[in-house]
C-alpha positions as CSV (number, residue, x, y, z in Angstrom):
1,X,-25.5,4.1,15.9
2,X,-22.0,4.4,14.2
3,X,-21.8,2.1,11.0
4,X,-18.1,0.8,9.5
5,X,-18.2,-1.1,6.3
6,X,-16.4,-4.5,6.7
7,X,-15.0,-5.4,3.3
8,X,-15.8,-8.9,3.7
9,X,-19.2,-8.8,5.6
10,X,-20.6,-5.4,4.8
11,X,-21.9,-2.7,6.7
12,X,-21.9,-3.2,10.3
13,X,-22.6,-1.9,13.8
14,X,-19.0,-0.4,15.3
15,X,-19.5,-2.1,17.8
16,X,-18.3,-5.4,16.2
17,X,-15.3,-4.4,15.7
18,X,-11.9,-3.9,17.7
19,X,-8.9,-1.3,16.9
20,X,-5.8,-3.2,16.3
21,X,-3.3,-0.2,16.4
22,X,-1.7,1.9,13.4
23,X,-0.4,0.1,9.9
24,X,3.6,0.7,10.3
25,X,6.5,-0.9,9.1
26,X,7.6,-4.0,11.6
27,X,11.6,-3.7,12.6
28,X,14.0,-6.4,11.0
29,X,15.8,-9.1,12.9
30,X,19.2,-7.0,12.9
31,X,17.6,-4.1,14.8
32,X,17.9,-3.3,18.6
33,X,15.9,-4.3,21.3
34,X,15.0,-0.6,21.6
35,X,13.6,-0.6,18.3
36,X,11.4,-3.6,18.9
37,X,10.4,-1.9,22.2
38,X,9.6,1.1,20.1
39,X,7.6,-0.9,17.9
40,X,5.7,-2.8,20.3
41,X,4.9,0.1,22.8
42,X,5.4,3.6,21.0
43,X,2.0,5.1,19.1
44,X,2.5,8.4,17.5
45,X,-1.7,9.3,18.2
46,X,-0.9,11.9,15.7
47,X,-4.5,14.1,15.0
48,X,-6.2,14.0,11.3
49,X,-5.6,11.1,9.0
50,X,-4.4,7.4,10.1
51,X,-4.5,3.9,8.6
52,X,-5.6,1.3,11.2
53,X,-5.6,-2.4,11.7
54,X,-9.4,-3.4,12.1
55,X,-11.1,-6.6,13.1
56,X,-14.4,-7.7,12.8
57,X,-15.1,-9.7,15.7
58,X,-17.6,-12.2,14.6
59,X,-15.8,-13.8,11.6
60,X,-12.2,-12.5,12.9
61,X,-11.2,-10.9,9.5
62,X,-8.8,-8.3,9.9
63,X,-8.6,-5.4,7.5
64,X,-7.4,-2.0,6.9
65,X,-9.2,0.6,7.8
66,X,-8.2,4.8,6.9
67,X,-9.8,7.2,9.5
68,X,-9.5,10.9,10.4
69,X,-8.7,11.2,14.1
70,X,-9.7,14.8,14.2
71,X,-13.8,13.8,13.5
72,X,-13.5,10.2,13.9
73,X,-14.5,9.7,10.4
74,X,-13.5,6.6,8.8
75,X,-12.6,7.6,5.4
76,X,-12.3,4.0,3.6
77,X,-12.5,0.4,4.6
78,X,-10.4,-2.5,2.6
79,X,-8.6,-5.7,2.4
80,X,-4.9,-5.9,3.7
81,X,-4.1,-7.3,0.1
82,X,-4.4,-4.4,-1.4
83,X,-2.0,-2.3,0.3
84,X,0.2,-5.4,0.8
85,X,0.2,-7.0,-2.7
86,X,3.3,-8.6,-4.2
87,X,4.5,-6.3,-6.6
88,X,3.3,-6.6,-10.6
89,X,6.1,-6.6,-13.3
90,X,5.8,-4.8,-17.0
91,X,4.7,-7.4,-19.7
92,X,2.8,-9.4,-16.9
93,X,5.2,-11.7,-16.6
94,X,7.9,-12.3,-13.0
């Protein structure tokens, strides 16, 4: 049995969990329709190390999950906050 590590719930049975595609920047408003198309449709599938949208089925938390595609290894598991948190300025202070 293959065994991911849900940041919120903890180590769980893969098969509670569902792929939500690769972590890549969304296009703006100004672009092209053939960039949204591009966006919605196009996966690189490159081989060795990607960073994944995950869900956890039962408590539908989505998170980030780092896997090698080569071995199927999934490197690291963790919240989308911390590769999406609002920038911190010197001195502590905004």
């Amino acid at each position: 049995m293959k065994i991911m590590t849900c940041p919120l719930n903890g180590p769980r049975n893969i098969q509670e969990f569902q792929c939500g595609g690769p972590v890549k920047a969304m296009p703006g408003a100004q672009d092209s329709d053939t960039a949204w198309a591009d966006y919605v449709f196009l996966d690189e599938n490159p081989r060795g190390f990607v960073r994944e949208w995950w869900c956890h089925l039962p408590s539908s938390y989505w998170f980030i999950a780092e896997r090698d595609t080569a071995t199927d290894a999934i490197l690291k598991t963790y919240p989308a906050s911390e590769l999406f948190a609002p920038e911190k300025t010197v001195g502590g202070s905004q």
